[in-house]
N, C-alpha and C positions, 0 to 999 in steps of 0.2 A: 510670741509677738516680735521679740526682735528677728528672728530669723527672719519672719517675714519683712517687718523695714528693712533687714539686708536685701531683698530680692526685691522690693520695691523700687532702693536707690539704685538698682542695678536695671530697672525695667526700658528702659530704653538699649542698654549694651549686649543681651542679649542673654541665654543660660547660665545662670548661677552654680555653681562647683558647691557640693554642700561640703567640702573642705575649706573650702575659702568661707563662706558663713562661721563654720564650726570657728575656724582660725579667729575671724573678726570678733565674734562673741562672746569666744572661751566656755564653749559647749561642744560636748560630746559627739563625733559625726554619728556615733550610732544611736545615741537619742534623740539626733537628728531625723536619723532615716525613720525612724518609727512616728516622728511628728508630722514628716511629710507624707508618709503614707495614710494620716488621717486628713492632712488637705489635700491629699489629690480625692481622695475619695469623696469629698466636699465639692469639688471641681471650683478649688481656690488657685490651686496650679498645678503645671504642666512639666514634667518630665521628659527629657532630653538625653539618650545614649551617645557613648562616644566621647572619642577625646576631644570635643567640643560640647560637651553634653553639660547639663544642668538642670535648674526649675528655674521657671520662668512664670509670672502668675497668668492666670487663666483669661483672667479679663483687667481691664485698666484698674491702679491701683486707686483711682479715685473713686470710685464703683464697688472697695471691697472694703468693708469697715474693721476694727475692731472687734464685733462683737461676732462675726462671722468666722473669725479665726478661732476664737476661745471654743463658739459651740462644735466647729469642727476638730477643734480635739481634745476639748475636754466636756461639755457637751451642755444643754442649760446653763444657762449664767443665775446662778442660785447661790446667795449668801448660806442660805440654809437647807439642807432638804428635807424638811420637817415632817412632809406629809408622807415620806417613805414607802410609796407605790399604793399608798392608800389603806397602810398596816396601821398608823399613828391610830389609837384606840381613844387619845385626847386632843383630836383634833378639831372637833365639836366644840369643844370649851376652850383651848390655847388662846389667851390670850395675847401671848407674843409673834404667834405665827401669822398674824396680818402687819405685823412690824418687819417680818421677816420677808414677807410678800412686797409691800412695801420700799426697802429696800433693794431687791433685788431686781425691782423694776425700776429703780435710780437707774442702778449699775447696769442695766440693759440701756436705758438710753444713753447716756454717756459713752459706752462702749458702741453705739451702733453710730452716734454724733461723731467720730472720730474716723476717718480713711487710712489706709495703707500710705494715701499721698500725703497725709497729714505727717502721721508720720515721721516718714521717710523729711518732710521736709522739716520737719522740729528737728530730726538726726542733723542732716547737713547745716542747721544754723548753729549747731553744738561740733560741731568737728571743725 
């Protein structure tokens, strides 16, 4: 998520260097490259060769939320994943697993309530 508010506040400037991210964040470029290879494949953003190269997001960052980044790389937004591909054998009876349902559809709206511009713009009133 910060990676992505980095490319946000940059979306007017042009390709983002994911060395210049990594540097900002104090994150790994090659944990990087592996996160961005799950939003390009999202087509959250765009990749850029060349010594002017970078990511740049795919569409306006006010268009792309939070909760869109999480499921593009780390996938459902799920507190719990209780029901386990449909293995859970006490799912029938779980009493907690509608708590857990429950919350996790909080933290999908909240996360979907929120933009890249949002953001990027809470970052620049803090820097």
């Amino acid at each position: 998520m910060r990676a992505m508010t980095v490319v946000a506040m940059h979306e007017e400037k042009g390709p983002v260097p994911l060395r210049l991210v990594a540097e900002m964040e104090a994150i790994s470029e090659q944990y990087l490259e592996q996160i961005f290879m799950g939003l390009r494949r999202a087509n959250l953003v765009t990749g850029q060769r060349g010594a002017k190269g970078g990511y740049t997001l795919a569409r306006p960052a006010a268009t792309i939320t939070a909760g869109d980044v999480v499921r593009a790389v780390e996938g459902p937004i799920k507190l719990v994943d209780c029901d386990h591909n449909g293995g859970c054998l006490r799912a029938h009876v779980c009493a907690t697993r509608e708590l857990w349902d429950k919350v996790s559809q909080s933290m999908s709206q909240v996360m979907d309530g929120a933009t890249l511009h949002d953001l990027a713009t809470w970052a620049r009133a803090k820097s």
